[in-house]
N, C-alpha and C positions, 0 to 999 in steps of 0.2 A: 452759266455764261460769264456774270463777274467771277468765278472763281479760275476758270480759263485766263482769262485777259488778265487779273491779277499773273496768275503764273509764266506769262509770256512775259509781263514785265520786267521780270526778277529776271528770266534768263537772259532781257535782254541788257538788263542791268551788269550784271554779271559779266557779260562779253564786253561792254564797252570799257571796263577798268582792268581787261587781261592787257599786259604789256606785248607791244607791237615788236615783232624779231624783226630785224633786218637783216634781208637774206643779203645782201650787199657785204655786211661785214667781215671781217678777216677771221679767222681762229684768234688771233691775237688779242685783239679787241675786247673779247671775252673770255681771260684765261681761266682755265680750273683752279679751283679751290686750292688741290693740291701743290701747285703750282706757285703759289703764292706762301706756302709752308720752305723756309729756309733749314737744312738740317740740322744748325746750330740752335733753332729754335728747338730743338729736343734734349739740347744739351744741359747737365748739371749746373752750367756757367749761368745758365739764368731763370734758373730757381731765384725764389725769396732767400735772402741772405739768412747768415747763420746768426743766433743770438751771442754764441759765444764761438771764436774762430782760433787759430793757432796764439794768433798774436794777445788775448787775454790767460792761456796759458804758460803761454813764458812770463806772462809780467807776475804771473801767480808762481812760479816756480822763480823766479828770479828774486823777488821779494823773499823767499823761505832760503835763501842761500843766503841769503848777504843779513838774513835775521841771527844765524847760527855763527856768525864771525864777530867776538866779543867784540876788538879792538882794530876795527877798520881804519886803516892809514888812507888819507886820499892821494898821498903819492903813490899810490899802489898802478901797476899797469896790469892792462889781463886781456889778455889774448882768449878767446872762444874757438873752439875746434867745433867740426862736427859732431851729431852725436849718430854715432856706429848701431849698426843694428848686432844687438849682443848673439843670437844666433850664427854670427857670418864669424868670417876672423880679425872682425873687429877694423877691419880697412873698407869696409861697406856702408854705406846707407843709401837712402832713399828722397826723393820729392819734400816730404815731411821733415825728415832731420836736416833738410837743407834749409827749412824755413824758416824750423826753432831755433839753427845755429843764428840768423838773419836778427830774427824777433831777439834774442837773446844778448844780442852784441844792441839792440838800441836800449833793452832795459837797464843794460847795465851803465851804458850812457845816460843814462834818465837819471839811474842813482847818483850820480855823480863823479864816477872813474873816469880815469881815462883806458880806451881800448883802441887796441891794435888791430888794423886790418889785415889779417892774412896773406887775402888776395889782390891785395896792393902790388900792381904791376912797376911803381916806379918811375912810368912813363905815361902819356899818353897815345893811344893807337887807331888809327881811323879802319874802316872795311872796305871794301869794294864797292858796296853800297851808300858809303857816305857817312855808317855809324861811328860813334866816337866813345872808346871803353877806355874806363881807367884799371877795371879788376878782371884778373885772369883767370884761369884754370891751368895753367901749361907752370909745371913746376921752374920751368928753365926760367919764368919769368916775373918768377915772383920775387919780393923787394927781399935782400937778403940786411937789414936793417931791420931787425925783430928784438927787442929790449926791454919785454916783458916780465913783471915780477908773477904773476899768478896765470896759470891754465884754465877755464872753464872748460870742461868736457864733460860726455855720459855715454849713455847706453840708449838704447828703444827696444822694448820687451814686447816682442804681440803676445797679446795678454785678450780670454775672452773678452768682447765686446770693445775692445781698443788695443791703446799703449799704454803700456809703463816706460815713465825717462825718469831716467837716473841722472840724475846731477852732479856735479863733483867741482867743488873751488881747490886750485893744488899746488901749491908754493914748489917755486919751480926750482929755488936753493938746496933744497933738503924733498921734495916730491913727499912732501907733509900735506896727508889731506886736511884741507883750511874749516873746508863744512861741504854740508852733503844735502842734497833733496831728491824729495821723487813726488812726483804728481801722476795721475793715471789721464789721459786724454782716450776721450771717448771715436767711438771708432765712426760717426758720421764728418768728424771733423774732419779725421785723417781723410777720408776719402774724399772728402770735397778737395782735398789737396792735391792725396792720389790720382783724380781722375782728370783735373788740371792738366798734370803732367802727361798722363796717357794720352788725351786730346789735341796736347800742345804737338808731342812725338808724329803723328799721324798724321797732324794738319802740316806738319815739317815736311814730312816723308812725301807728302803727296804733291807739295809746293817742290818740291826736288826732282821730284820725277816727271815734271810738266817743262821746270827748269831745262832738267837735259834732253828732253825731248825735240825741243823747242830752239836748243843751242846750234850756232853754228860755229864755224872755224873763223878764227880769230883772221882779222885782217893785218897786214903788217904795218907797222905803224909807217909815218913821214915825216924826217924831217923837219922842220920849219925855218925858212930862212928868214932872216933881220930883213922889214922894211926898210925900204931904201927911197929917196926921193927921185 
């Protein structure tokens, strides 16, 4: 008989600490699990960071360029190109070569030069949206005031397990190569770059097509007349 009534007790124990549904409530109220998972939350972008990222490889290949130039002038000017994916015809690159050209124009500012922006439009330009750019992409608009003594340019080798960049400092008087590096970047890095750009593409694409979906025809504009008393 105690062993009965002990076990009546637990079950009833047991029941009084289940949590009470309310049938009243909305679906809302209690979303799924899945539902509170953001899809960016699966993306590469928020991983734990990298130990070593693009930007400690350029300062590493940047430093081995300017080690290999006996007699550095500081009135030297140098202009940074992209670096071409040596496969393509050499009028090509990628996400990656756009970020070592980037990292590589501040190291060389680190070191002490002075460097030329490329894509220095000259002007400045607002959007549609309210943004304010100074650098361009549109050849027609870029500063034709370029008075550079030295080139930095290279190469990007897919190479197993990464890249090989080829470095190259190149006096622009005589197209005398000044010094030369290469560093191999490992191919997690690239990809954290690469897929940057793939993500970014997408999430464009997708923003575009809700855009024009969603577009209607312009109203004409009005006039405005001077108040008057």
């Amino acid at each position: 008989m105690k062993y009965k009534t002990f076990l009546l007790c637990l079950i009833l124990t047991g029941c009084a600490e289940l949590p009470i549904r309310d049938t009243n409530a909305s679906p809302d109220d209690n979303p799924p699990l899945k539902s509170l998972v953001t899809p960016k939350e699966n993306d590469r972008y928020y991983e734990k960071e990298l130990i070593k990222n693009v930007n400690h490889y350029a300062k590493w290949l940047t430093q081995d360029l300017f080690a290999n130039i006996d007699f550095p002038n500081n009135n030297d000017i140098f202009a940074v190109t992209n670096f071409a994916l040596l496969d393509s015809d050499l009028n090509k690159t990628n996400h990656f070569g756009r970020q070592m050209t980037e990292a590589m124009i501040h190291e060389v500012h680190r070191t002490g030069f002075s460097v030329i922006d490329l894509k220095a439009s000259g002007f400045i330009r607002m959007t549609e949206k309210g943004d304010v750019f100074y650098e361009t992409t549109d050849y027609l608009e870029v500063s034709q005031n370029i008075d550079a003594s030295h080139i930095i340019t290279g190469t990007l080798t897919k190479h197993q397990g990464g890249y090989i960049v080829n470095a190259k400092v190149i006096l622009l008087e005589n197209k005398v190569l000044v010094s030369s590096a290469q560093i191999f970047v490992p191919y997690n890095v690239i990809e954290a770059v690469i897929l940057e750009d793939k993500n970014q593409r997408v999430e464009e694409s997708v923003q575009e097509a809700v855009t024009n979906s969603k577009s209607s025809p312009k109203k004409p504009t009005v006039k405005l007349k001077p108040y008057s008393k």
